[in-house]
C-alpha positions in Angstrom: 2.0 3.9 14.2 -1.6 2.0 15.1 -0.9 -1.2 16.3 -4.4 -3.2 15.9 -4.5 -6.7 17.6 -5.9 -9.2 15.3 -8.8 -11.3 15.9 -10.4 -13.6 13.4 -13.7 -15.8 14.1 -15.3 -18.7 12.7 -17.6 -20.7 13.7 -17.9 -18.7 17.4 -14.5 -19.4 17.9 -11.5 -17.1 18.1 -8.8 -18.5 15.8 -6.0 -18.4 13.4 -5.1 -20.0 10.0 -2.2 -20.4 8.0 -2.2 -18.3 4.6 -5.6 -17.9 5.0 -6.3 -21.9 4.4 -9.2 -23.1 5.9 -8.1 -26.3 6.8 -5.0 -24.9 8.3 -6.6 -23.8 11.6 -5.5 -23.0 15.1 -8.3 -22.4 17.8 -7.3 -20.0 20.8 -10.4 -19.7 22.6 -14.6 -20.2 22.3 -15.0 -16.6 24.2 -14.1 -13.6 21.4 -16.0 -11.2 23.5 -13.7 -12.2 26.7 -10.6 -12.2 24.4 -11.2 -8.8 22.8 -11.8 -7.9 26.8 -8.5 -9.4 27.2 -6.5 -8.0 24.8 -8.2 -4.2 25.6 -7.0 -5.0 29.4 -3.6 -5.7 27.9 -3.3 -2.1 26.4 -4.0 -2.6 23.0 -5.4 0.3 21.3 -7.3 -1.1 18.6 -9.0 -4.2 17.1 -9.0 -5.7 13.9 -11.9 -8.3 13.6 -12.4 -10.5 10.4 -15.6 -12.9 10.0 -13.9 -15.8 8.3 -17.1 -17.2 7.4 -18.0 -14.3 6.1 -14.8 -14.1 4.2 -15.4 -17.8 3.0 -18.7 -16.4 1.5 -20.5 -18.1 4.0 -23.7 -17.3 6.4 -23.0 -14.2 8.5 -23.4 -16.1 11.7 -20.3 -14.6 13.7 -22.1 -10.9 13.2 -24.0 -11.1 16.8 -20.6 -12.0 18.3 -18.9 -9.1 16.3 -21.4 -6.7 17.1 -21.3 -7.4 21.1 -18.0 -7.0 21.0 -18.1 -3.8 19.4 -20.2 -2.7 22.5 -18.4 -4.0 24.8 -14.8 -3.1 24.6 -14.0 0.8 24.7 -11.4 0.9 22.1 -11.9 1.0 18.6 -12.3 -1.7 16.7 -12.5 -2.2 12.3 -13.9 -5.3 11.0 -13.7 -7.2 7.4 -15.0 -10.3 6.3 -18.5 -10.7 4.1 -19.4 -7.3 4.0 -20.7 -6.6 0.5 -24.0 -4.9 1.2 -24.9 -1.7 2.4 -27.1 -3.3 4.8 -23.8 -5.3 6.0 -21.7 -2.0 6.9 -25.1 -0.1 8.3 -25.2 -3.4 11.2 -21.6 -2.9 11.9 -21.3 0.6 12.4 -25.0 1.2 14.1 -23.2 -1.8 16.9 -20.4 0.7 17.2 -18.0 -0.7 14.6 -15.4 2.6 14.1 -14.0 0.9 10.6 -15.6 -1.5 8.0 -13.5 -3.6 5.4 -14.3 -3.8 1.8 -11.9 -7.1 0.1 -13.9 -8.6 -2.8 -16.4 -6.1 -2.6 -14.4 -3.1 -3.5 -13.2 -5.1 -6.8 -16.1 -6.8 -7.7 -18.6 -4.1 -6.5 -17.5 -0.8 -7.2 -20.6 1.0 -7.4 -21.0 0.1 -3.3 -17.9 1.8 -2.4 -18.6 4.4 -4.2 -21.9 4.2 -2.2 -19.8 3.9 1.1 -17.2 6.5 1.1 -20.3 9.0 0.0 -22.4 8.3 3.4 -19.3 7.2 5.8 -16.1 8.8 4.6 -12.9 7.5 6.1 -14.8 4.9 8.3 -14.5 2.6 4.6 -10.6 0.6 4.7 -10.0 -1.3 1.8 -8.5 -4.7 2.1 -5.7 -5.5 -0.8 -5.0 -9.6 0.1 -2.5 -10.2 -2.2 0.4 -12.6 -3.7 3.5 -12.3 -5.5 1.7 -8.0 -5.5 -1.3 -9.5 -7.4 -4.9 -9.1 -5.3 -6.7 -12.4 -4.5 -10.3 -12.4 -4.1 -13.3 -14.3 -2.5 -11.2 -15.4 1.1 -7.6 -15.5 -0.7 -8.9 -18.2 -2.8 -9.1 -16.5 -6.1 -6.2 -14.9 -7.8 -6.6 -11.7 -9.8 -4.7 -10.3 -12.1 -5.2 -6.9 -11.0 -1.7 -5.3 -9.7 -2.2 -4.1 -6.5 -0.6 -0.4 -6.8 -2.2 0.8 -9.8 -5.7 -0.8 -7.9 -4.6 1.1 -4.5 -3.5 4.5 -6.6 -7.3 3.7 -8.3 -8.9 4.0 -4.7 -7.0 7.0 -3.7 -8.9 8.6 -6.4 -12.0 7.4 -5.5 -11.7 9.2 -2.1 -10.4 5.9 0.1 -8.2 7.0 2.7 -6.8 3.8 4.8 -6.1 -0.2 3.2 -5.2 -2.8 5.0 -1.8 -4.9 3.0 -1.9 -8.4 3.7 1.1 -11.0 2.0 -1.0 -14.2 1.8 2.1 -15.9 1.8 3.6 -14.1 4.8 0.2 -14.9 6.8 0.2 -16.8 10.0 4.0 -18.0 9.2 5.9 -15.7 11.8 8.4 -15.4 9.5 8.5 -11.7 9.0 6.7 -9.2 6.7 6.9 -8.3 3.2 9.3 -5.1 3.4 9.9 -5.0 -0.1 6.2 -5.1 -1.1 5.3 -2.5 1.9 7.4 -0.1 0.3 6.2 -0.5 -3.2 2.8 0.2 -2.2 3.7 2.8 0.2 3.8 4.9 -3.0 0.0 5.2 -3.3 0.2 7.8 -1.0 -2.9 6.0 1.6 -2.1 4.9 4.8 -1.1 1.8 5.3 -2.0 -0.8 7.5 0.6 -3.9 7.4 -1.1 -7.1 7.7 1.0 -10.5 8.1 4.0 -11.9 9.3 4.9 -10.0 11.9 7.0 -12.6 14.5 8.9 -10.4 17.1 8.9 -6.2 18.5 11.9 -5.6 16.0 9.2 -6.7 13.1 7.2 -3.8 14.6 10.1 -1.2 14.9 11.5 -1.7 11.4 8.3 -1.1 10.2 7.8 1.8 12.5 10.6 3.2 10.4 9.2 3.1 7.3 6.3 5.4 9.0 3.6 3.1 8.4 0.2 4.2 9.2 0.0 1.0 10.9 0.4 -2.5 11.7 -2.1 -5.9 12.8 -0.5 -8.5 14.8 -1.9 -11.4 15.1 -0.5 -15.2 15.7 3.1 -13.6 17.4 0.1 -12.7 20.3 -1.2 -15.5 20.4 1.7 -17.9 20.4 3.8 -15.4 23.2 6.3 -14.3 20.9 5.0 -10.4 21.7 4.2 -9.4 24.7 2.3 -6.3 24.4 3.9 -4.3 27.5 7.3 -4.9 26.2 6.5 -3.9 22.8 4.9 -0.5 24.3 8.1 -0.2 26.3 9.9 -0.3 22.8 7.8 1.7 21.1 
């Protein structure tokens, strides 16, 4: 199982939210560059950046930050947040970007995923944000009604690979992941990438059992509550 270290900017800053609220926001450090630097001298294997403002449908003005940080580090890194052009994913992955996220796009945009997966393959990961297994749009704010296995089973067909699973509700809380709902969408047959939640190394393990493709932590980093040596060690 991946474990991808989260980190989310906005503004120029690296921080974190609550449920992806915006006015629920915890600021870690000014410096993304040195904390990706940080967290590759740590041992993590990959990255998982997200543009907030670009999420929030906002200017792209963390995309320099993104991009140098992309060329920097030496591991991999996959980033989301405001990418809904073709022009968007070309900047990422010409900086060195590995993986691009599609959220809204991919539901309110098919014809550029389609467009994607044609010139970059398995290098496109859709994002499924969802609640109560229903995909919210536009930076969580929107609700759809659009079920999120029978949209994931959809993507499978349209030649996606990877998705990221994030429970809104489960996001930034530290109170564990969605199990239940990892398993249900588990039977898409992609691999899955478990987003938010995840509070302690025996999150990680039990979802190591379930043979997740992998898994993004974020605030249980950030706060202490994993260290990443011990949860290699455990691992």
């Amino acid at each position: 199982m991946i474990v991808l270290v989260a980190i989310d900017i906005r503004n120029g800053e690296c921080v974190r939210l609550i449920q992806g609220k915006a006015d629920q926001q915890t600021t870690y450090s000014k410096q993304p560059v040195e904390v990706a630097k940080m967290w590759q001298n740590q041992g993590a294997p990959y990255l998982h950046v997200v543009d907030l403002d670009g999420a929030f449908g906002q200017d792209a003005t963390n995309r320099d930050i993104i991009s140098e940080i992309a060329r920097t580090v030496s591991i991999p890194v996959q980033v989301g947040g405001g990418i809904r052009t073709l022009q968007d994913a070309k900047v990422y992955l010409e900086a060195g970007v590995q993986r691009i996220i599609l959220g809204t796009a991919a539901i309110k945009q098919p014809q550029l995923l389609k467009k994607l997966i044609a010139l970059y393959g398995n290098r496109i990961v859709v994002s499924l944000d969802c609640s109560q297994g229903y995909i919210c749009v536009d930076g969580w704010v929107e609700e759809s009604k659009i079920d999120a296995l029978s949209f994931a089973l959809s993507l499978k067909e349209r030649g996606v690979e990877t998705i990221v699973y994030t429970d809104i509700t489960k996001d930034g809380m530290l109170s564990g992941p969605s199990f239940d709902q990892l398993k249900t969408i588990q039977a898409c047959g992609l691999n899955v990438i478990a987003s938010g939640g995840v509070s302690c190394v025996e999150d990680v393990r039990k979802l190591k059992d379930m043979n997740l493709y992998g898994v993004i932590i974020g605030k249980a980093l950030y706060e202490g509550n994993i260290n990443l040596k011990e949860l290699w060690e455990v691992l």
